[in-house]
C-alpha positions in Angstrom: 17.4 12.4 12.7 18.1 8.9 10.8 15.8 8.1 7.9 15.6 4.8 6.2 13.7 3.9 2.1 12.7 1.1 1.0 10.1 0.2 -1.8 8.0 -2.4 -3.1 5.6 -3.1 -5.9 2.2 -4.7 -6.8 0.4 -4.6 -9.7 -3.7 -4.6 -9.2 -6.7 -3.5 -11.2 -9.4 -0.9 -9.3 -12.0 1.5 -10.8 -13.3 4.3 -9.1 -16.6 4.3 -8.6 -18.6 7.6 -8.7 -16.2 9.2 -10.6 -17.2 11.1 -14.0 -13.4 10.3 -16.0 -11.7 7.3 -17.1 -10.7 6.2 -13.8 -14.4 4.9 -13.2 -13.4 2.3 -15.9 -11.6 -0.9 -14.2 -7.7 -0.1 -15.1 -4.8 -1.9 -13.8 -1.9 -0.2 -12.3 1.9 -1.2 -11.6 1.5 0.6 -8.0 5.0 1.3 -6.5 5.5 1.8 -2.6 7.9 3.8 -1.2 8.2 4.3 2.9 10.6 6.2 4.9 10.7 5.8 8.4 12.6 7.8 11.0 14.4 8.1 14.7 16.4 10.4 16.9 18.3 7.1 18.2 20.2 4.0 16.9 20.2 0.6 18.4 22.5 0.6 20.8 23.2 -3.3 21.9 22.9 -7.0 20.1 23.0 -7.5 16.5 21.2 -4.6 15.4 23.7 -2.1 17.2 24.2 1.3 14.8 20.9 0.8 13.1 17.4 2.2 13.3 15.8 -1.3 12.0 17.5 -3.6 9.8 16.9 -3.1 6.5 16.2 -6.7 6.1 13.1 -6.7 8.7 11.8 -3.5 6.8 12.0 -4.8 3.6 10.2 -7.5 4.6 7.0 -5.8 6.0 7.1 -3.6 3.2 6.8 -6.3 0.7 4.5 -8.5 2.7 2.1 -5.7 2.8 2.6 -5.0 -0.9 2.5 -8.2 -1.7 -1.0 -8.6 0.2 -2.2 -6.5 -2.9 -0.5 -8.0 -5.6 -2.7 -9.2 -8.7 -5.8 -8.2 -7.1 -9.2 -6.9 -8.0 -9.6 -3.9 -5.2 -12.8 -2.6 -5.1 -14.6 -0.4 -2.1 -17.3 -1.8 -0.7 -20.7 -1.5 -1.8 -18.8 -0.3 -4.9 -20.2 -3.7 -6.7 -23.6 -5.0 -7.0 -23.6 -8.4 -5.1 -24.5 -10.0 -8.5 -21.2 -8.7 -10.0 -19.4 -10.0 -6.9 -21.5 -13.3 -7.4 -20.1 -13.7 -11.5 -16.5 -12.4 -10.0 -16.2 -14.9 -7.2 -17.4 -17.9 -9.4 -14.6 -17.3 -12.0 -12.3 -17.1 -9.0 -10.7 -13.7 -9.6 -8.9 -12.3 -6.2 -10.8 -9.7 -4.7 -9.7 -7.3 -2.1 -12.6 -5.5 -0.5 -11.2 -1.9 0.8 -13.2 0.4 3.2 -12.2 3.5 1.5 -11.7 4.5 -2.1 -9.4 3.0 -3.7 -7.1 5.7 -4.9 -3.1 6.9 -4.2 -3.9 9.1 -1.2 -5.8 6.2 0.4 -3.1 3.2 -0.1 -0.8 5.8 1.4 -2.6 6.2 4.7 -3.5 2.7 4.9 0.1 1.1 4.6 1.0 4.3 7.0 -1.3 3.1 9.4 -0.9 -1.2 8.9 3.4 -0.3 8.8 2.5 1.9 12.3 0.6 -0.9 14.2 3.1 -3.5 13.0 5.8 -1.2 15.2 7.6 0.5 12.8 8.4 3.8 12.6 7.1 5.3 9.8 7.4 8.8 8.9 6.4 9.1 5.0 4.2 6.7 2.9 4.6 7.7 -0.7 2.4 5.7 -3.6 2.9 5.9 -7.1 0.1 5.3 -9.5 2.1 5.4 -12.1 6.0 7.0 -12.8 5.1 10.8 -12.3 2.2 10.4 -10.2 2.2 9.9 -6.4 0.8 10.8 -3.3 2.2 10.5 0.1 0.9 10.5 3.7 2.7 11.4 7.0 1.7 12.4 10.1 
């Protein structure tokens, strides 16, 4: 089995709503995103021959996807009361409007699953809240 890393980072703020700690607070994070991906089988022909996926084209949807995050309000929705949203959008902070919590175990599935769709054989998803704390997904 091959196994390719690569990482990328994006720095957003979120809050947890619900929760009875600190996290319920809006906090900003330096979120770092790591994904492996894996195959029985290199490329056999063309440019690409003796790889799994270029590192180049990997890289690349890793940091786009990060990037979609980067200095970003992410909030789940109905999180916010649409007056708050009102007051946010008229200062013209970024918002990011998630369907799930927005927590390390979540951002993990959901790059899993965006990196999956997108073709890409992803075997671990691995999101770090901060330098000692992560939490990864794989299937």
């Amino acid at each position: 089995m091959y196994r390719l890393k690569t990482a990328a980072a994006f720095d957003s703020a979120h809050f947890l709503a619900g929760y009875n700690g600190k996290c319920a607070n809006l906090h900003g994070h330096h979120w770092v995103t790591e994904v492996c991906i894996s195959g029985e089988e290199l490329q056999k022909d063309g440019q690409q021959r003796g790889m799994l996926l270029d590192f180049g084209d990997l890289k690349k949807a890793v940091r786009n996807l990060a990037d979609s995050f980067d200095h970003a309000l992410i909030y789940e929705t109905g999180s916010l009361r649409q007056t708050t949203l009102a007051a946010l959008r008229e200062e013209q902070f970024r918002m990011i409007e998630v369907p799930y919590r927005p927590t390390a175990e979540n951002f993990a599935k959901a790059f899993y699953e965006a990196l999956t769709a997108a073709g890409i054989p992803v075997l671990r998803v691995t999101v770090y809240e901060t330098p000692d704390n992560c939490a990864s997904y794989e299937v």
